[in-house]
PDB file of N, CA, C and O in Angstrom, chain B, residues numbered from 101:
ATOM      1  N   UNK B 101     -10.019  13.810  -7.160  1.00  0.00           N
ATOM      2  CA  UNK B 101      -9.043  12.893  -7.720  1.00  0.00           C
ATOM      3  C   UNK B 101      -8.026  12.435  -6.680  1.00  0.00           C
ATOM      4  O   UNK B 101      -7.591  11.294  -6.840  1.00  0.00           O
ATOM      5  N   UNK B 102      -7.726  12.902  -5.988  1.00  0.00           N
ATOM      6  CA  UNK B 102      -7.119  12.450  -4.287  1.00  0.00           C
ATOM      7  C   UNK B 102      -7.048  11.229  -4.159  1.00  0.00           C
ATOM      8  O   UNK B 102      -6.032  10.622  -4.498  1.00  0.00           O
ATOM      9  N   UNK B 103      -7.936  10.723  -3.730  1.00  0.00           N
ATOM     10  CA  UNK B 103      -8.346   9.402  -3.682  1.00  0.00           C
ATOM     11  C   UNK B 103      -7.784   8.268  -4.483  1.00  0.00           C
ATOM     12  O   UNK B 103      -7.318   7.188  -4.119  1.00  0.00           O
ATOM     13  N   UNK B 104      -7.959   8.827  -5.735  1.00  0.00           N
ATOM     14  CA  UNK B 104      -7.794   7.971  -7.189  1.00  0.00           C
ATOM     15  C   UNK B 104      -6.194   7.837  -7.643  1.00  0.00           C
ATOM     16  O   UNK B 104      -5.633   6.870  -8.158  1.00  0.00           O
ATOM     17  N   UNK B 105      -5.536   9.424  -7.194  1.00  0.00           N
ATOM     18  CA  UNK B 105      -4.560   9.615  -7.079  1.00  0.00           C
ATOM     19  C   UNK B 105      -3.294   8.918  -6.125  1.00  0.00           C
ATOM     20  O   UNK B 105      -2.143   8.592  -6.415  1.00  0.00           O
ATOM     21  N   UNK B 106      -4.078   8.858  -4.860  1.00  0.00           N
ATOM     22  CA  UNK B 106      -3.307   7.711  -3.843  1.00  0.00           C
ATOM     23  C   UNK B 106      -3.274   6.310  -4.002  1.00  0.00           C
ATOM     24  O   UNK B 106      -2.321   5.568  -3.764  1.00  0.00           O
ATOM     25  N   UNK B 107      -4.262   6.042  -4.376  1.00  0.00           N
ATOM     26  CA  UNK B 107      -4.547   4.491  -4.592  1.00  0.00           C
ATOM     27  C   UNK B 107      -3.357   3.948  -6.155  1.00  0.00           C
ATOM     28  O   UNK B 107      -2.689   2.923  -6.295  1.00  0.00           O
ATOM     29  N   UNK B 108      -3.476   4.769  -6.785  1.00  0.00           N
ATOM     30  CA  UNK B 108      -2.700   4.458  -8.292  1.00  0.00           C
ATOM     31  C   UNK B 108      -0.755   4.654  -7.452  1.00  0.00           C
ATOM     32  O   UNK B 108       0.068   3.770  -7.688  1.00  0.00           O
ATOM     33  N   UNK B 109      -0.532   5.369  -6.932  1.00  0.00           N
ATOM     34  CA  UNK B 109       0.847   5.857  -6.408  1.00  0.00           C
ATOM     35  C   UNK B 109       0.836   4.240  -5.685  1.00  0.00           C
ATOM     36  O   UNK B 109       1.632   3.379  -6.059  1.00  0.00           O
ATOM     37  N   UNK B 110      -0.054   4.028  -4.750  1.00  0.00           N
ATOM     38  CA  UNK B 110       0.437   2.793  -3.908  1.00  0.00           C
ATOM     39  C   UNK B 110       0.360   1.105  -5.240  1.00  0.00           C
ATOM     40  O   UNK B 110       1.120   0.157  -5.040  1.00  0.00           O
ATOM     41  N   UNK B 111      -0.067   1.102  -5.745  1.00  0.00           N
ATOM     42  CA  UNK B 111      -0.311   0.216  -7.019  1.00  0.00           C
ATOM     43  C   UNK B 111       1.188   0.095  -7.704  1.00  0.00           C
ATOM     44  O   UNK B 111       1.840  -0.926  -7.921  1.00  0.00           O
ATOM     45  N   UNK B 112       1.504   1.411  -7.960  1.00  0.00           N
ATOM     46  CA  UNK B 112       2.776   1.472  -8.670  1.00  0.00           C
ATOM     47  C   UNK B 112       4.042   1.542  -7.465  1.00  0.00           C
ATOM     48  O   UNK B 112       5.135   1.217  -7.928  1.00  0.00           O
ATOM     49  N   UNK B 113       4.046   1.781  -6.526  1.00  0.00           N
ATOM     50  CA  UNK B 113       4.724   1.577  -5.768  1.00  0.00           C
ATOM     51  C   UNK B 113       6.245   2.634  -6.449  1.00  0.00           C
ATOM     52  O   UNK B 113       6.084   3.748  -6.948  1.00  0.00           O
ATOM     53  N   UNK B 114       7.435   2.041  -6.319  1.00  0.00           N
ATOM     54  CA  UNK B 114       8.595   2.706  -6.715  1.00  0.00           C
ATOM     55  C   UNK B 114       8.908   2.224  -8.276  1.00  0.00           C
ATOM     56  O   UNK B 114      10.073   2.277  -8.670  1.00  0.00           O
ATOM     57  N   UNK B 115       7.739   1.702  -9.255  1.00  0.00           N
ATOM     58  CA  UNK B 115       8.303   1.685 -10.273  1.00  0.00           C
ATOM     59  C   UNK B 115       7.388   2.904 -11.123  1.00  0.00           C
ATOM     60  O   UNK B 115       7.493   3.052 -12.340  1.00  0.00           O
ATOM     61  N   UNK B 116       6.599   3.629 -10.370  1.00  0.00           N
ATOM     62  CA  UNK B 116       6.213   5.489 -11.016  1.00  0.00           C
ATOM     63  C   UNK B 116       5.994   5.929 -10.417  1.00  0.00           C
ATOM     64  O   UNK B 116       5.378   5.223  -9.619  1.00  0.00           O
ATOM     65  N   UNK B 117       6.083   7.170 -10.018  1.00  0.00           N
ATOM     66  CA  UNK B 117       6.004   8.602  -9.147  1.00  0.00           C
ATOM     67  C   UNK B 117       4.464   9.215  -9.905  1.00  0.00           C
ATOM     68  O   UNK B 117       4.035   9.354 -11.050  1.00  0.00           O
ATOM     69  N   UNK B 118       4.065   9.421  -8.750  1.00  0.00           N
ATOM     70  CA  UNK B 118       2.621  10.225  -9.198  1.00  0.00           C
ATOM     71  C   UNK B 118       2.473  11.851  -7.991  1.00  0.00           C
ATOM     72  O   UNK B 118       2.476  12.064  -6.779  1.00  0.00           O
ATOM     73  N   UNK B 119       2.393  12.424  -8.906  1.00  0.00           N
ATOM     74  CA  UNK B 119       2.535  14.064  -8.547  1.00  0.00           C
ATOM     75  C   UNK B 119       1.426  14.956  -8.749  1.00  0.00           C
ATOM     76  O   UNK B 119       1.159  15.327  -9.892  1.00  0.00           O
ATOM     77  N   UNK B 120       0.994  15.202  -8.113  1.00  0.00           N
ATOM     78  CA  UNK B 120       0.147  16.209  -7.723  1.00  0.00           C
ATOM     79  C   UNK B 120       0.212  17.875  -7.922  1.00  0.00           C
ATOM     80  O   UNK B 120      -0.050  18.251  -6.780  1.00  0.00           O
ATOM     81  N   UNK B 121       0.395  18.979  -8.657  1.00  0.00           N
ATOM     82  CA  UNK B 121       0.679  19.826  -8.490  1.00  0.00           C
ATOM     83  C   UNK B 121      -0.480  20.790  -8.245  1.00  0.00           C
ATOM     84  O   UNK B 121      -1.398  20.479  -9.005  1.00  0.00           O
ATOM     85  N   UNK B 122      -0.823  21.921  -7.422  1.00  0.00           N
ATOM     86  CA  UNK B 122      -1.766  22.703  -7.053  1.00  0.00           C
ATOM     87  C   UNK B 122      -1.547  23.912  -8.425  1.00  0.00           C
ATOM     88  O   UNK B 122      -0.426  24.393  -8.590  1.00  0.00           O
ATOM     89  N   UNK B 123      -2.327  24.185  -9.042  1.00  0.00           N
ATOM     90  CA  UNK B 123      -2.096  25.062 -10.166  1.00  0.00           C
ATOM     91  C   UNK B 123      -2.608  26.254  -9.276  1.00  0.00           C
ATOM     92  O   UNK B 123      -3.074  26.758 -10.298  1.00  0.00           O
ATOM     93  N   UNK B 124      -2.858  26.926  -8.555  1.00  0.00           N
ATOM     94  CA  UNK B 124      -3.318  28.292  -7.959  1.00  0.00           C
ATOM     95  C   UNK B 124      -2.321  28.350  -7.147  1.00  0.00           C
ATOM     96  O   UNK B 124      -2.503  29.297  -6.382  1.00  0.00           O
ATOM     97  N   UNK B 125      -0.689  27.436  -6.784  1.00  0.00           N
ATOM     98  CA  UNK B 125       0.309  27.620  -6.315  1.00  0.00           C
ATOM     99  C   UNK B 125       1.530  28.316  -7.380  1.00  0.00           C
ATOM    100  O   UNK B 125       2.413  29.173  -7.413  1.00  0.00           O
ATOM    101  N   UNK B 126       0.899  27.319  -8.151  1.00  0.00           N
ATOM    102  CA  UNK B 126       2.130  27.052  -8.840  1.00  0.00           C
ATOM    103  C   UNK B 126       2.035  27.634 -11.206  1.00  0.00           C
ATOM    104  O   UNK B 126       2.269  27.036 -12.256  1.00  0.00           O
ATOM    105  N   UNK B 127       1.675  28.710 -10.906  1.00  0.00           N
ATOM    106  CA  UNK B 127       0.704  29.231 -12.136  1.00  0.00           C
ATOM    107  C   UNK B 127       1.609  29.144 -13.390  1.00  0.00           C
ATOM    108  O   UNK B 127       1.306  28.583 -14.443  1.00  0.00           O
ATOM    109  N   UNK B 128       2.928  29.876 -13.074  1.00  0.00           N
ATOM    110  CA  UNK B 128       3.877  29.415 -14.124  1.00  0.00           C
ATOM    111  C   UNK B 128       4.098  28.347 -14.378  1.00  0.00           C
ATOM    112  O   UNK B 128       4.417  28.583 -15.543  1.00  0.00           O
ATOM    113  N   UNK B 129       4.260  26.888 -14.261  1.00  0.00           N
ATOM    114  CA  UNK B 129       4.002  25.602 -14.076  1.00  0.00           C
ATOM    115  C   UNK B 129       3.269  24.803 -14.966  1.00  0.00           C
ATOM    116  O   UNK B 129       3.542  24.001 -15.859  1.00  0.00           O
ATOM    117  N   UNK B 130       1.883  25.436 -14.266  1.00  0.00           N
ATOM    118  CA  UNK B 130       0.892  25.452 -14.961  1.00  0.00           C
ATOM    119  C   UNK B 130       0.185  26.112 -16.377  1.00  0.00           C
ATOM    120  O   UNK B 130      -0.849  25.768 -16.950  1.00  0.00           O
ATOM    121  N   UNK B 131       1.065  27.095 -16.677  1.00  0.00           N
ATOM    122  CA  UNK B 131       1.121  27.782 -17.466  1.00  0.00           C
ATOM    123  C   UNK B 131       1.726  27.177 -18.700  1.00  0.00           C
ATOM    124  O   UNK B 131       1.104  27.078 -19.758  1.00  0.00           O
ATOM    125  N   UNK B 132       3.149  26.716 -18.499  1.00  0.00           N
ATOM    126  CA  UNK B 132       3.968  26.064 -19.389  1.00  0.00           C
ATOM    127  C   UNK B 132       3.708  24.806 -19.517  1.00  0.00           C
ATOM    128  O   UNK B 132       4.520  24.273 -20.273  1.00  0.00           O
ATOM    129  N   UNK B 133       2.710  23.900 -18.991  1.00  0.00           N
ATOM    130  CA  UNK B 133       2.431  22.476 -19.242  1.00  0.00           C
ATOM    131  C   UNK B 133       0.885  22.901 -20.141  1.00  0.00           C
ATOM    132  O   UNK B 133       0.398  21.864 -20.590  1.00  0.00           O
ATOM    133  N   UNK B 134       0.298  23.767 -20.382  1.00  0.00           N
ATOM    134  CA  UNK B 134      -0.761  24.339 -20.692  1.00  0.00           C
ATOM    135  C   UNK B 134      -1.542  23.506 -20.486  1.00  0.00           C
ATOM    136  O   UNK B 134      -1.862  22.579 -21.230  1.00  0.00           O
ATOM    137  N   UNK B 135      -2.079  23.860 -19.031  1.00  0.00           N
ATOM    138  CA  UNK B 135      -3.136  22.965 -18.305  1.00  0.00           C
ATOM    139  C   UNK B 135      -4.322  23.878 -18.360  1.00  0.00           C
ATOM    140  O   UNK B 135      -4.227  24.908 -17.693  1.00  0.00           O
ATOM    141  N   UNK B 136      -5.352  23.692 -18.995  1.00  0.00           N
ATOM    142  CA  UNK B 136      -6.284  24.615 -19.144  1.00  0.00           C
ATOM    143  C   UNK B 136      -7.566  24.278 -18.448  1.00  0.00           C
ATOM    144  O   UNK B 136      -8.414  25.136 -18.204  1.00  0.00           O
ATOM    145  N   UNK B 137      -7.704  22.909 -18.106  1.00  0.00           N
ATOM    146  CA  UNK B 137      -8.931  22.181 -17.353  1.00  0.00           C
ATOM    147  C   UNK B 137      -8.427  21.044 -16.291  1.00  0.00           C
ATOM    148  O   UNK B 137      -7.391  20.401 -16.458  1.00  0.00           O
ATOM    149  N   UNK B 138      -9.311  20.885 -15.170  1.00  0.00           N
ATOM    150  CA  UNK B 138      -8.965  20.737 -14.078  1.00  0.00           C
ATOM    151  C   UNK B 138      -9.888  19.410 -14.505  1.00  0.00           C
ATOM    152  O   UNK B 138     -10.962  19.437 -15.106  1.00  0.00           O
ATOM    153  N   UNK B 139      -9.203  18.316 -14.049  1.00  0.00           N
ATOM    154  CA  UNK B 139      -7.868  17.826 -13.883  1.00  0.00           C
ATOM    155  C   UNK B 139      -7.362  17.820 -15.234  1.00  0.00           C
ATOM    156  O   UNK B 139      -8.136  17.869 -16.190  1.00  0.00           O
ATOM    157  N   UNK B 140      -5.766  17.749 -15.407  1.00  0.00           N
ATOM    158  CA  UNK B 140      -5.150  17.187 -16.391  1.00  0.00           C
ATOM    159  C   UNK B 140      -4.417  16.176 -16.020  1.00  0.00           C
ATOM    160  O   UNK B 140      -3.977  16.095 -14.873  1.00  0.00           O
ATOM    161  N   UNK B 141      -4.164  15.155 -17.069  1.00  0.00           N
ATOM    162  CA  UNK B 141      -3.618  13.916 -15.712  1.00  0.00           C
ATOM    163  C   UNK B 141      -2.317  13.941 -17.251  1.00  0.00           C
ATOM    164  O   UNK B 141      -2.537  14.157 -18.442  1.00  0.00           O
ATOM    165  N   UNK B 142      -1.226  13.673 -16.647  1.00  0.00           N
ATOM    166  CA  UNK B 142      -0.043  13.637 -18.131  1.00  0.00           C
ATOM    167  C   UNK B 142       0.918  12.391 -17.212  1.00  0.00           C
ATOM    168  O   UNK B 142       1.033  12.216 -15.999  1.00  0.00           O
ATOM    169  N   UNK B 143       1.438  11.754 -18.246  1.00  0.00           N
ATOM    170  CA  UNK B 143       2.485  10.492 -17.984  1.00  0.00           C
ATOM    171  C   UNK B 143       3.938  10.803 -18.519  1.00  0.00           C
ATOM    172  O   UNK B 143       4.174  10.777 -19.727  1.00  0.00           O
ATOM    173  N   UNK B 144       4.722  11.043 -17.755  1.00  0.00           N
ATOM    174  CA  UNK B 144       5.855  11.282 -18.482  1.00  0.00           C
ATOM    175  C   UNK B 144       6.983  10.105 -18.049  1.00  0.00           C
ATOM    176  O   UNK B 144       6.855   9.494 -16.989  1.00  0.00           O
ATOM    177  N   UNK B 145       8.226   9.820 -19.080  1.00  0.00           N
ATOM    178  CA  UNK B 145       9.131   8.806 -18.758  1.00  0.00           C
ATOM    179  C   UNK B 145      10.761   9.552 -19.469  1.00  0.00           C
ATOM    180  O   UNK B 145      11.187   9.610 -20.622  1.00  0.00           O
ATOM    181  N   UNK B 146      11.089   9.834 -18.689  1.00  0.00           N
ATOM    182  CA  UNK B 146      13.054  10.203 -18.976  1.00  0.00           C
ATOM    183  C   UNK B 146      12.643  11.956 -19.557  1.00  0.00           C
ATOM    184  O   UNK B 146      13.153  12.202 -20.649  1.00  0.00           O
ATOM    185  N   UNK B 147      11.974  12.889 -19.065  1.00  0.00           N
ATOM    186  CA  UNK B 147      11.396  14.107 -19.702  1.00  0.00           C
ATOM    187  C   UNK B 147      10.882  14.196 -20.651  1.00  0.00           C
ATOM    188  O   UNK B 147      11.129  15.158 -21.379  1.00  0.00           O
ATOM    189  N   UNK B 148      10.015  13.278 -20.996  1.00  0.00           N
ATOM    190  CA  UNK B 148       9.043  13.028 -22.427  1.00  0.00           C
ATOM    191  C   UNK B 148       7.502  12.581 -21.974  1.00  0.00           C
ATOM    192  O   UNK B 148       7.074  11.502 -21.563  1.00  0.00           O
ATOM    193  N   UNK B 149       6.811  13.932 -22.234  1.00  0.00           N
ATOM    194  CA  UNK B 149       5.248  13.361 -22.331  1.00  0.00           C
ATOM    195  C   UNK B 149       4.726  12.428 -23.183  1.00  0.00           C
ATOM    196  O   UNK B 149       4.604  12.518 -24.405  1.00  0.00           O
ATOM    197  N   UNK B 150       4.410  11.477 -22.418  1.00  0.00           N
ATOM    198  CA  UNK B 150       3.769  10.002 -23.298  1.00  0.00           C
ATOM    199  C   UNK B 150       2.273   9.930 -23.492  1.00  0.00           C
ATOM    200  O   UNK B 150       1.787   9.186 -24.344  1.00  0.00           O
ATOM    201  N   UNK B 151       1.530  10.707 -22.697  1.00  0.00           N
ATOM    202  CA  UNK B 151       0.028  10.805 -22.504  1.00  0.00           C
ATOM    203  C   UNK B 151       0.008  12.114 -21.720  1.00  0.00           C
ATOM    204  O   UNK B 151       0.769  12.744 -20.984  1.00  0.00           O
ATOM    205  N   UNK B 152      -1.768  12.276 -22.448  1.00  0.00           N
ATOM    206  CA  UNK B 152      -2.062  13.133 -21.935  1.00  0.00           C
ATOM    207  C   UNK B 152      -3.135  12.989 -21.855  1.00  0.00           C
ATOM    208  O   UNK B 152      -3.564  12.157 -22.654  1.00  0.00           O
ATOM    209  N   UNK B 153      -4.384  13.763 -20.751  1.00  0.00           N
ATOM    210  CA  UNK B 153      -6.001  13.513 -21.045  1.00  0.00           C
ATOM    211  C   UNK B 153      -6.339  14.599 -20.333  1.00  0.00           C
ATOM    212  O   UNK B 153      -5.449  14.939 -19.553  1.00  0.00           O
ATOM    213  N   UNK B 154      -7.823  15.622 -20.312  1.00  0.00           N
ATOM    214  CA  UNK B 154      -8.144  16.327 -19.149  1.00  0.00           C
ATOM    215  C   UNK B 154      -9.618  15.008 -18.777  1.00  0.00           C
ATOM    216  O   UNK B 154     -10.294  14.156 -19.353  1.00  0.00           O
ATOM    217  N   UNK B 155      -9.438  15.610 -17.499  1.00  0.00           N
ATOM    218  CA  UNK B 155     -10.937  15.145 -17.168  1.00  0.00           C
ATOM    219  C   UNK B 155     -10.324  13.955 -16.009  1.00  0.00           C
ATOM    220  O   UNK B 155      -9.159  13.879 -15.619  1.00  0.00           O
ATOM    221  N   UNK B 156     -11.447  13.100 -15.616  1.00  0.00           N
ATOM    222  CA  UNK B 156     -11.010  12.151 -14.538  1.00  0.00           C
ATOM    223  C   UNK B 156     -11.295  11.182 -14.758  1.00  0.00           C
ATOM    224  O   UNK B 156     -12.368  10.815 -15.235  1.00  0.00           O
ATOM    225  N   UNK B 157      -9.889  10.201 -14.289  1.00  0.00           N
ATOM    226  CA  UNK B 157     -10.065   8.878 -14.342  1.00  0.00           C
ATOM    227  C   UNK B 157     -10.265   7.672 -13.592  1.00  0.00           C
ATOM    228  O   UNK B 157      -9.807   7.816 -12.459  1.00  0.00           O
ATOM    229  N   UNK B 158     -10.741   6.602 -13.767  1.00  0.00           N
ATOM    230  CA  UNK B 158     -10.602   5.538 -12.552  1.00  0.00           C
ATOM    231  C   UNK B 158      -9.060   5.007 -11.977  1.00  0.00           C
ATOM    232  O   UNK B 158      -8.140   5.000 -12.794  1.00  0.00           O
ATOM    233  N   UNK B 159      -8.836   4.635 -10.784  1.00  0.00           N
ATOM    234  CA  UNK B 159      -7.785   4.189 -10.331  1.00  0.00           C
ATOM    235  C   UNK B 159      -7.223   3.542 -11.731  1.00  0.00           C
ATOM    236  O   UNK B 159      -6.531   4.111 -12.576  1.00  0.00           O
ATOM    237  N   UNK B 160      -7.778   2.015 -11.743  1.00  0.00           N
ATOM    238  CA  UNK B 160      -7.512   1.255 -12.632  1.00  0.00           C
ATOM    239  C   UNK B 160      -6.807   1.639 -14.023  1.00  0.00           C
ATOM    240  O   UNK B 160      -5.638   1.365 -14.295  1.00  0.00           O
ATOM    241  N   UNK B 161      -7.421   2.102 -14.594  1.00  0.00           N
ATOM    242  CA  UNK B 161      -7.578   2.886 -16.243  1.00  0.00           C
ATOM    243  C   UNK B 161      -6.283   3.735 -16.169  1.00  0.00           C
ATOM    244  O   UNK B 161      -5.626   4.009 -17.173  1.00  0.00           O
ATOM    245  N   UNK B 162      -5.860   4.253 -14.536  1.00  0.00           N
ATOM    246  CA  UNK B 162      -4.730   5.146 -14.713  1.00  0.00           C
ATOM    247  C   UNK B 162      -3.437   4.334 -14.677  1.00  0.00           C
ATOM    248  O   UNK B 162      -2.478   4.367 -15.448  1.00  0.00           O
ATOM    249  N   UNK B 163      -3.719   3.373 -13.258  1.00  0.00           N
ATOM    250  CA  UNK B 163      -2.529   2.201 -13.815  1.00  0.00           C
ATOM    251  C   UNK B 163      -2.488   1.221 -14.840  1.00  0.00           C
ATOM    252  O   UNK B 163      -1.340   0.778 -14.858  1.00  0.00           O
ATOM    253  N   UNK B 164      -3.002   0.816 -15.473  1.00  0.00           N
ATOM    254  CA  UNK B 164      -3.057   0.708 -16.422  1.00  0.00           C
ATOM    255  C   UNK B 164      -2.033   1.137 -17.436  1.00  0.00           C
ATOM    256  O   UNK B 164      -1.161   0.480 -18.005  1.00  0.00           O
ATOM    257  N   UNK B 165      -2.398   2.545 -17.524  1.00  0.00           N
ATOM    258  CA  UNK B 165      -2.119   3.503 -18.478  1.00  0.00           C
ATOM    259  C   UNK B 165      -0.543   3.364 -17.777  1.00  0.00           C
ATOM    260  O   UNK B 165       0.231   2.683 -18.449  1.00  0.00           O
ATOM    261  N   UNK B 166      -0.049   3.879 -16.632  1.00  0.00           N
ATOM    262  CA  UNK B 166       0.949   3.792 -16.129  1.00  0.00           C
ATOM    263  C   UNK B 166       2.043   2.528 -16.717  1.00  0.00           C
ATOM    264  O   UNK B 166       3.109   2.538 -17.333  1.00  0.00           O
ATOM    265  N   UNK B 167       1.166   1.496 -16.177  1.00  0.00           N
ATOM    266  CA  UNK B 167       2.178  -0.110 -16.649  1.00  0.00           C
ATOM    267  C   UNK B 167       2.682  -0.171 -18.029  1.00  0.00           C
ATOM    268  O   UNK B 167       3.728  -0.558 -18.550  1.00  0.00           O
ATOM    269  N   UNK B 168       1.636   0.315 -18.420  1.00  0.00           N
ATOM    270  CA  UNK B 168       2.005  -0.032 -20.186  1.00  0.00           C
ATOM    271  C   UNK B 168       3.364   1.077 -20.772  1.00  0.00           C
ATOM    272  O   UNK B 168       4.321   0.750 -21.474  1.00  0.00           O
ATOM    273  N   UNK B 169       3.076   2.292 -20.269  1.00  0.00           N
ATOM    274  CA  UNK B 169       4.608   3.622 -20.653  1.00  0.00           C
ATOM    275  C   UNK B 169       5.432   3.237 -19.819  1.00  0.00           C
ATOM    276  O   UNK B 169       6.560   3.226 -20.311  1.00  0.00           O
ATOM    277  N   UNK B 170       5.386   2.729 -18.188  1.00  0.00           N
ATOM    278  CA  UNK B 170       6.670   2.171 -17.423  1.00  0.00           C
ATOM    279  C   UNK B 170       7.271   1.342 -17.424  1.00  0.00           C
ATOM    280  O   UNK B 170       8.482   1.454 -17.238  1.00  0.00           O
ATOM    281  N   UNK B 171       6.707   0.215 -17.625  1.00  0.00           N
ATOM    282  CA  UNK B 171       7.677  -0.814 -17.366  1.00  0.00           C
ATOM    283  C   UNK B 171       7.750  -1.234 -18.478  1.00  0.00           C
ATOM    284  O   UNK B 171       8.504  -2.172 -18.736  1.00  0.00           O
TER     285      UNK B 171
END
């Protein structure tokens, strides 16, 4: 998801932050967002989860998803 992940960050530029977190770093984290499958991709705006999905997505489909909860 790297890939998919960079490309969507440069798309959105400074109007969304896209974050990456390593769950075998960071377990409590991961624990409390109850991420149970790799990937989980979640959208949040002002500390409110707006989406959520596991599994992987296309660049597109993620901005997308992005434009429509951000701006």
């Amino acid at each position: 998801m790297h890939p998919v992940l960079k490309d969507v960050a440069a798309a959105m530029g400074d109007h969304g932050k896209v974050i990456k977190i390593d769950v075998d770093k960071n377990q409590v984290l991961s624990q409390a967002l109850r991420v149970k499958v790799l990937p989980t991709l979640m959208i949040y705006k002002a500390g409110e989860m707006l989406w959520r999905q596991s599994g992987e997505q296309d660049a597109n489909t993620l901005i997308s998803l992005m434009k429509d909860f951000v701006d």
